[in-house]
C-alpha positions in Angstrom: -2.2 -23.3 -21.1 0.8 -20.8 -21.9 -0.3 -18.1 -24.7 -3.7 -19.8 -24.7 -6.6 -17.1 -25.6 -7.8 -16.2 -22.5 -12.3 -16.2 -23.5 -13.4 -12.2 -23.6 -17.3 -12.6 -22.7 -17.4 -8.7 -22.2 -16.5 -8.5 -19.2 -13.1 -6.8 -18.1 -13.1 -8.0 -14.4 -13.6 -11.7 -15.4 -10.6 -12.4 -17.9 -8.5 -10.0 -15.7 -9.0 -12.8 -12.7 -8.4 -15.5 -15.4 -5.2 -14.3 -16.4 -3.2 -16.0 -13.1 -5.1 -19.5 -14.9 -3.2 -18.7 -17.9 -0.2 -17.0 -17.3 2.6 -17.8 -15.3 5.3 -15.9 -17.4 6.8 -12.8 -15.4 7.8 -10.5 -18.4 11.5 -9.1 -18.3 11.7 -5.4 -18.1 12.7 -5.6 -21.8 9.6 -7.5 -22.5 7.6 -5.0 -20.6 9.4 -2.2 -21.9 8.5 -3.6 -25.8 5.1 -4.0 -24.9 4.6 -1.0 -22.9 6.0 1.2 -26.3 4.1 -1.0 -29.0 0.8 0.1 -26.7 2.1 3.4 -27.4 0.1 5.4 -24.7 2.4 6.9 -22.5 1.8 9.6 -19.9 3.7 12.7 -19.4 3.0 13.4 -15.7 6.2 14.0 -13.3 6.4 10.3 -11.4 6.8 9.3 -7.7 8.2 5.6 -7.5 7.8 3.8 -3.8 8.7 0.3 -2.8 9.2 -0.9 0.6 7.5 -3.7 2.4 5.2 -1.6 4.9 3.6 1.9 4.4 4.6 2.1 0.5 0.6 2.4 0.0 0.0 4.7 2.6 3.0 7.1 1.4 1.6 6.8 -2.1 -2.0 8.0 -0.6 -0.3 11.1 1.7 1.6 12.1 -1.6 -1.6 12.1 -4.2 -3.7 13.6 -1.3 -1.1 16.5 -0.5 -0.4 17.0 -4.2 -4.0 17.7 -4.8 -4.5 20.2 -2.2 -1.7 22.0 -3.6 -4.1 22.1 -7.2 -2.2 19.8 -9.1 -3.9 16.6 -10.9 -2.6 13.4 -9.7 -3.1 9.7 -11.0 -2.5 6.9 -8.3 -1.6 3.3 -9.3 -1.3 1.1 -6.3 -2.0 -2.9 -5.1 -3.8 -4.6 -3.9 -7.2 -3.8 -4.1 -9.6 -4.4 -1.0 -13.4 -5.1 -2.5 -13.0 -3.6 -5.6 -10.1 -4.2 -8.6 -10.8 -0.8 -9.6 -9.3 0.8 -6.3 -5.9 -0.1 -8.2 -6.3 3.1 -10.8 -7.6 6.2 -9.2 -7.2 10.1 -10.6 -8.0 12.6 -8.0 -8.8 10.5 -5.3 -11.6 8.6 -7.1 -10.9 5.1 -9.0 -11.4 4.8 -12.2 -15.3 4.4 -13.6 -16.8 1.3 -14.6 -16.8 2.7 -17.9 -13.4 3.9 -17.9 -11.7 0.4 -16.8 -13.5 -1.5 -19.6 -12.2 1.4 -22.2 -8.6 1.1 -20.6 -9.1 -2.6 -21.0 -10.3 -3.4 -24.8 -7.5 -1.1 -25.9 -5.2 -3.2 -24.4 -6.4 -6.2 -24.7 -6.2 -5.1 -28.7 -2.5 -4.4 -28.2 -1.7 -7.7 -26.3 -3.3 -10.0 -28.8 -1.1 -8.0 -31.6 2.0 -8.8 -29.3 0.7 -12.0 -29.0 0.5 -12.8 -33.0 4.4 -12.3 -32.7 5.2 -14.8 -30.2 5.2 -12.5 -26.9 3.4 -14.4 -24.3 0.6 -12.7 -22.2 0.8 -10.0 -19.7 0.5 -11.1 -16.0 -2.7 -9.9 -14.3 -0.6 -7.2 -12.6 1.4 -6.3 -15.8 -2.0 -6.0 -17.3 -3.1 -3.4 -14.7 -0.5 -1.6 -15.5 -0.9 -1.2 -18.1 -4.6 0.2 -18.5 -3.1 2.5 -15.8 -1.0 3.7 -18.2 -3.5 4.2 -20.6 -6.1 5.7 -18.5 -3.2 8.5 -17.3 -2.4 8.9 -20.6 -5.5 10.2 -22.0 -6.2 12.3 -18.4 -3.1 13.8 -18.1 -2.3 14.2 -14.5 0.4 16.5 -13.5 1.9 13.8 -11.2 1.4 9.9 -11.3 2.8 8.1 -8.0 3.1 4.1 -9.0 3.4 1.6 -6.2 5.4 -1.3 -7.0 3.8 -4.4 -6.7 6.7 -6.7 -5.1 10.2 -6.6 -4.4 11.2 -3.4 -6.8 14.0 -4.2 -8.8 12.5 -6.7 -11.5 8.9 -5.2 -10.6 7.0 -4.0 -14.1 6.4 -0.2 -12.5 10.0 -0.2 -12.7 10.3 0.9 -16.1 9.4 4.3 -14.9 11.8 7.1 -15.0 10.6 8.8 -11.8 11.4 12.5 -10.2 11.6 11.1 -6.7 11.9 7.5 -5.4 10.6 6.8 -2.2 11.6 3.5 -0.2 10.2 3.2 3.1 10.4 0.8 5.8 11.6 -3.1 4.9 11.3 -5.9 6.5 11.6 -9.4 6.0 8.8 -10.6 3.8 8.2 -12.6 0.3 11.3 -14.2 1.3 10.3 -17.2 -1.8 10.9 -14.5 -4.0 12.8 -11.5 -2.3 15.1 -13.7 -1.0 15.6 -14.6 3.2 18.0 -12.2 3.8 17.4 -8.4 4.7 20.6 -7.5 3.0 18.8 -9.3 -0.2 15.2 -8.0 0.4 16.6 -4.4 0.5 18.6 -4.9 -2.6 15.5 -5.9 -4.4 13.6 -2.6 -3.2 17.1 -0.4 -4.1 17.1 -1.6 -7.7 14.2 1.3 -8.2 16.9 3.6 -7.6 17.4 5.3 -11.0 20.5 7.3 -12.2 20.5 10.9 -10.9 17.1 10.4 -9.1 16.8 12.0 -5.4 16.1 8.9 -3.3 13.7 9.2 0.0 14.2 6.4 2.6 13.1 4.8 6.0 16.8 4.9 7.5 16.6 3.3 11.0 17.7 0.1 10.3 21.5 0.1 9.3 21.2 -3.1 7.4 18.7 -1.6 5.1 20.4 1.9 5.3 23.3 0.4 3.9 21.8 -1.4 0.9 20.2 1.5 0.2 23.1 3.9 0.2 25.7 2.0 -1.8 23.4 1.6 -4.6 22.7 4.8 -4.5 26.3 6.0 -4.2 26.6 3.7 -7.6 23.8 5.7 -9.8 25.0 8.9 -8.4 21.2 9.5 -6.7 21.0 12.0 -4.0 19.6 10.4 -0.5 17.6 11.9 1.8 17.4 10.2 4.7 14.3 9.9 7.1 14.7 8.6 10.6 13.0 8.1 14.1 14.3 11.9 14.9 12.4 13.7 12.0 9.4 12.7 13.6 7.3 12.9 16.6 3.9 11.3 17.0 1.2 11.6 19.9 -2.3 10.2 19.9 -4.8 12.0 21.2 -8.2 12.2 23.4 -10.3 12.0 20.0 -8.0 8.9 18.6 -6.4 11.0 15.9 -2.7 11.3 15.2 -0.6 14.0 16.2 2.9 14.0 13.9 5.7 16.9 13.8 8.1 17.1 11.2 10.9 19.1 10.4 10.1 21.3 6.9 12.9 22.9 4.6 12.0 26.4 3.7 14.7 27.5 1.7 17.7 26.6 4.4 15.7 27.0 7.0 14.2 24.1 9.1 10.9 25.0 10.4 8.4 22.5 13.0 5.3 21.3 10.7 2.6 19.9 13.0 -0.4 17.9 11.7 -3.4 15.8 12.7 -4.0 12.6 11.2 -7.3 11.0 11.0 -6.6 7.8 12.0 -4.5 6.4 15.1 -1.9 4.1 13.8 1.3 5.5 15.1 3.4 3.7 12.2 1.8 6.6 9.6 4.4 9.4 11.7 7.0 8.1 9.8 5.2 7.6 6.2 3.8 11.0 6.9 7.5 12.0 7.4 8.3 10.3 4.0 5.8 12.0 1.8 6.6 15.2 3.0 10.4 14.7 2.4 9.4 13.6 -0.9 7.1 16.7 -1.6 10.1 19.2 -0.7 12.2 17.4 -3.4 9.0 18.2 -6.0 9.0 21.3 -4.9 12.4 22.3 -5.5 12.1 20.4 -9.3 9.4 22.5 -9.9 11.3 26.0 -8.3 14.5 24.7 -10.7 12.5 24.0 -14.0 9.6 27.3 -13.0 6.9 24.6 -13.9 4.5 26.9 -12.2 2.6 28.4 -14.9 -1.0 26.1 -14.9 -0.6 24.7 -11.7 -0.5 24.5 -8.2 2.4 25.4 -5.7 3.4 23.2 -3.1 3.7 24.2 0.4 3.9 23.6 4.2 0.4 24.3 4.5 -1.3 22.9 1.6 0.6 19.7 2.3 -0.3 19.2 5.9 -4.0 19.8 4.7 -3.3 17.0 2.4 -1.7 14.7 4.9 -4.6 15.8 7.5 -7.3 14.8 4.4 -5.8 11.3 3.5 -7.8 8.3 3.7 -6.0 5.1 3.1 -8.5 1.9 3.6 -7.6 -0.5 6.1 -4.8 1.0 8.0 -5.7 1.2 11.6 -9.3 2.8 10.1 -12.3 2.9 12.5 -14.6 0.6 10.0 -17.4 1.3 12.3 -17.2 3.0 15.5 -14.8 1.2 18.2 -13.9 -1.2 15.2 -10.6 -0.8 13.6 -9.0 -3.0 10.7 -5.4 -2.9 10.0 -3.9 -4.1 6.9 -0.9 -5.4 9.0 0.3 -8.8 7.4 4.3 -9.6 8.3 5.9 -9.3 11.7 7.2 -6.1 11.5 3.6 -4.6 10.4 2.1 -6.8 13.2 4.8 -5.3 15.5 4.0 -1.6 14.4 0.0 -2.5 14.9 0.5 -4.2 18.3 2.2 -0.9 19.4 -0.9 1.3 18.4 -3.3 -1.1 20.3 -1.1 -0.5 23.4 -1.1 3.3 23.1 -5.1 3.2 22.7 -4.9 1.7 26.1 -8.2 -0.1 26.3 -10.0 -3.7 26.4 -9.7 -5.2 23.0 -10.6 -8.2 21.2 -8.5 -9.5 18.2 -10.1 -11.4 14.7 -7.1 -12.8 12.8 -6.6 -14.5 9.5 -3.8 -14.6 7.5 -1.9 -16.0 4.4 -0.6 -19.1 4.3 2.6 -18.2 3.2 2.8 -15.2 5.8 4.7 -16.1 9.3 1.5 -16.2 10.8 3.0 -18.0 13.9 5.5 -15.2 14.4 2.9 -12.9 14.2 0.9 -14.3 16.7 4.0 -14.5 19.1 3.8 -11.1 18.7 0.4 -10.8 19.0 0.2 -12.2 22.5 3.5 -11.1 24.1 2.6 -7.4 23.2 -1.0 -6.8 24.1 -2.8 -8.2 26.8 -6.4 -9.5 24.3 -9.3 -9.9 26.2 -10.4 -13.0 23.5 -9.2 -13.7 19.9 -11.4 -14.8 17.0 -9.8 -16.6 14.4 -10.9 -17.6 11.0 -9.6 -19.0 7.9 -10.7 -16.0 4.9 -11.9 -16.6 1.5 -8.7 -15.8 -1.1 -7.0 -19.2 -2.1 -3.9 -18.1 0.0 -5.7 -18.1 3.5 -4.4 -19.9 6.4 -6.2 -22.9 7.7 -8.1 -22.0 10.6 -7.0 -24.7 13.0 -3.7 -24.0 12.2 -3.9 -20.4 13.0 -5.4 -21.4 16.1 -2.9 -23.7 16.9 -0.2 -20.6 16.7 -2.0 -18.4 19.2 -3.4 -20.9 21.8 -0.2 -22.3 22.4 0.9 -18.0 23.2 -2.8 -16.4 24.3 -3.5 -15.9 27.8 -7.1 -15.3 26.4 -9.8 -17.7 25.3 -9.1 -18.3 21.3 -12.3 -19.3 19.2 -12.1 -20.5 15.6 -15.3 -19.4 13.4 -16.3 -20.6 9.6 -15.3 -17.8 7.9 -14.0 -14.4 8.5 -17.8 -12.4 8.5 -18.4 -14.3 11.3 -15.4 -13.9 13.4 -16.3 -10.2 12.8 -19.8 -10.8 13.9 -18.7 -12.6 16.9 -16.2 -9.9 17.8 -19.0 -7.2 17.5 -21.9 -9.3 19.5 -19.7 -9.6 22.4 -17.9 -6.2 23.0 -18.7 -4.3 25.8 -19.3 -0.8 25.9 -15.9 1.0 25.6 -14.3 -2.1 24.4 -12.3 -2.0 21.0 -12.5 -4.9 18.0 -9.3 -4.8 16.2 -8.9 -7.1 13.0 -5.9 -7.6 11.3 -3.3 -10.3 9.5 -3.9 -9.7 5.7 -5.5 -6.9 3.6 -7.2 -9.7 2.1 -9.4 -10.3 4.9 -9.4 -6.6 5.6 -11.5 -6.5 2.3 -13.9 -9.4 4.3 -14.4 -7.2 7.3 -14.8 -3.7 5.5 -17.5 -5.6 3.6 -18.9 -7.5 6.6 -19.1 -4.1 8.1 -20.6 -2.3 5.6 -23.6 -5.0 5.7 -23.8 -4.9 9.5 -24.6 -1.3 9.2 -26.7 -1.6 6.8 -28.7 -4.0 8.4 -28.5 -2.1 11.3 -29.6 1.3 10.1 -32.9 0.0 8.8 -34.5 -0.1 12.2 
C-alpha cells in the first residue's frame, strides 16, 4: 500500500487515523526537513524542546501555563491525545478549533500530494501532526512554541527544531524495540535533542542517564543545568494538593519559591522543578536580547501562578471526586504513582489495563508490593495495543493479596470500581494514557447520568 492515495472524504480526523494503514515509512530528518521547507510555513516563536520518558508532557504544560501568566502567547504541540486528536495542537491553553484542524490539514494535505508527485513517500500520522502544528503556529504567531517529542528524541520529527532551551526529564527504560534495552542507549536517544550552543535542562538523579546526557552535551558545547532530588521539596496536604519548594535565581541570588499544585501526584515536584529552571534560562535570553518591548516579563511570581494554574489530563487528576486517573504506563511511572497512593494514605481500589507491549507484569509487581489494594479491577481497553485481560490478571493474582476481578472492557472496570467504594475510599486507575482516555470518558458519562436526577 506504500505511497497509495490515502481516500479524502472531507473529513480530517478519518484519513489522519488511516495514515498508520498506509504508511509505515519513518521519514529521515532530511526528508522531514525537505518537506517541512517545501510546506513553507514556518513559525517564528522562541522554542522549548523536551524528551524524556516520564513528565515530558507535564513539563511542557507547566511551561505554556507559566509563560502565559507572564502575557506572552504560547503554542503547545504535545502526544498523545486522550479523547480528542485535537488536544495534540493547543494555543493559549485551548486546542485547536474544529475549523482550524481541517484548515491546517487541506493545506497540507496540498503540500504532501505535491511531495508525493516527486517520489517522497507519505508523512507518518505523527509527522503529519506536525506538521499542521506548524502551520497553525505559523499563521498565530505565538511568542513561544514548546514541542514534545513524540519517541526516543534523537531521530524524532520535532527534532528539526532549533530550540532556546531543551529540557530532558526523567528516563527510564521504556520502547526498548525501538530505543534500545539499555539505559545508556535510551538516554542517548533523548540526548540527541541536544543542539549546538543550546542551554540543556535535565532530570540528574540517575548517574547513568546524567552521564549520557553530559558528554553529549560537553560535545555540542550546550550549557547544562542540572536538576536533582535537592532542588526540590514536595508535601501533600489536608486538601490533596501539592506543596513544592524550589530554589529561584534572581540575579545571583538563590531565593525559596514555594507553590501549590492542584493535583497530588508527588512525581510533578520535580517537573515543576524543571520548568522553572527552564523559564529562568528564557528569562535571561530575553534580559540578553531586551526582547521586552510587546510582551510579557517572566518572573518568580507570575511563574508560580502558572505552575499553581496548570492542568495536565490524566496525571494523578481527581476525574470525579475520590477518583483519580494516572497516566502512569512503564515501571518507573508506576513506581512514581505507587508512591503518591501511599502518601494519600487511604483504602484504595486499583482498575488496570495496559499495552501489550508495556512490562505490564513488572508493573504489577510493583503494584502489589508497594500499596496494600483493597481489590483490583482489571480489563483489557479498546486501542489495538491493549493487553489481554486474562493475561493482565494472570500478572497481579499471582502478586495481589487482594481479590482481582477481570471485566469486559475498561468502562466497566470503572463502573465496578465506583459501585463498590465506600465512603472515604479512593478509586485509582492507571497503566496507559490510552485507557486513561476510557475512564475520563466513562466518567464524564457517569456524571452525566448522575446529575440528571
Amino acid at each position: 500500500m506504500e505511497n497509495e492515495e490515502i481516500r479524502y472524504t472531507g473529513n480530517a480526523e478519518e484519513y489522519l487515523l488511516q495514515i498508520p494503514v498506509f504508511t509505515k515509512e519513518k521519514h529521515s530528518l532530511d526528508t522531514v526537513r525537505e518537506i517541512f521547507h517545501r510546506i513553507g510555513r514556518i513559525p517564528e516563536g522562541t522554542v522549548v524542546h523536551v524528551a524524556g520518558t516520564n513528565g515530558k508532557g507535564s513539563v511542557c504544560a507547566f511551561l505554556a501555563s507559566a509563560l502565559q501568566e507572564c502575557g506572552f502567547t504560547v503554542g503547545l504541540f504535545t502526544s498523545p491525545h486522550l479523547q480528542d486528536i485535537r488536544e495534540r495542537i493547543a494555543f493559549n491553553g485551548e486546542k485547536i478549533s474544529q475549523r482550524e484542524f481541517e484548515h491546517c490539514f487541506r493545506l497540507v494535505l496540498g503540500d504532501v500530494r505535491a511531495c508525493m508527485k516527486d517520489g517522497i513517500s507519505h508523512p507518518s500520522f505523527f509527522e503529519f501532526l506536525f506538521y499542521m502544528a506548524m502551520v497553525f503556529f505559523s499563521e498565530k504567531k505565538p511568542d513561544y512554541i514548546i514541542l514534545e517529542t513524540g519517541m526516543g528524541g534523537r531521530l524524532d520529527t520535532t527534532n528539526i527544531c532549533q530550540p532556546a532551551v531543551t529540557v530532558i526529564t526523567s528516563i527510564s527504560m521504556d520502547h526498548m524495540e525501538y530505543l534500545g534495552d539499555t539505559l545508556e542507549a535510551i538516554a542517548g536517544e533523548k540526548a540527541g535533542i541536544i543542539k549546538p550552543g543550546a542551554p540543556v535542562v535535565f532530570a540528574a538523579d540517575d548517574p547513568v542517564c546524567a552521564a549520557v546526557i553530559r558528554k553529549r552535551a560537553k560535545e555540542l558545547s550546550a550549557p547544562l543545568f542540572p536538576v536533582s532530588a535537592k532542588d526540590h521539596r514536595e508535601e501533600l496536604t489536608a486538601g490533596r494538593k501539592l506543596k513544592v519548594t524550589v530554589s529561584w535565581r534572581e540575579g545571583k541570588r538563590e531565593e525559596p519559591l514555594s507553590f501549590l499544585l492542584p493535583v497530588p501526584a508527588l512525581y510533578q515536584g520535580e517537573n515543576a522543578a524543571l520548568a522553572l529552571k527552564a523559564l529562568e534560562l528564557l528569562r535571561d535570553k530575553r534580559l540578553e536580547t531586551e526582547a521586552e518591548e510587546n510582551c510579557g516579563k517572566i518572573t518568580a511570581r507570575l511563574a508560580a501562578a502558572g505552575l499553581e494554574h496548570t492542568m495536565w489530563p490524566a496525571r494523578m487528576e481527581e476525574i470525579l471526586p475520590g477518583v483519580y486517573a494516572d497516566g502512569a504506563h512503564n515501571p518507573d511511572g508506576i513506581r512514581r504513582f505507587a508512591e503518591t497512593v501511599n502518601a494519600m494514605g487511604k483504602t484504595s481500589s486499583l482498575v488496570f489495563s495496559a499495552s501489550g507491549d508495556k512490562e505490564y507484569a513488572k508493573m504489577a509487581q510493583i503494584l502489589c508490593s508497594k500499596v496494600r489494594w483493597k481489590k483490583i479491577f482489571i480489563a483489557h481497553m479498546e486501542n489495538k495495543r491493549g493487553a489481554e485481560a486474562e493475561a493482565l490478571a494472570e500478572a497481579f493474582r499471582s502478586r495481589a493479596a487482594c481479590p482481582v476481578e477481570i471485566c469486559r472492557s475498561v468502562p466497566e472496570a470503572f463502573l465496578r470500581g465506583i459501585g463498590e467504594r465506600q465512603k472515604d475510599e479512593i478509586l485509582f486507575c492507571a497503566g496507559s494514557l490510552y485507557s486513561a482516555g476510557e475512564i475520563k470518558e466513562a466518567a464524564e458519562e457517569y456524571e452525566h447520568r448522575h446529575h440528571q436526577f
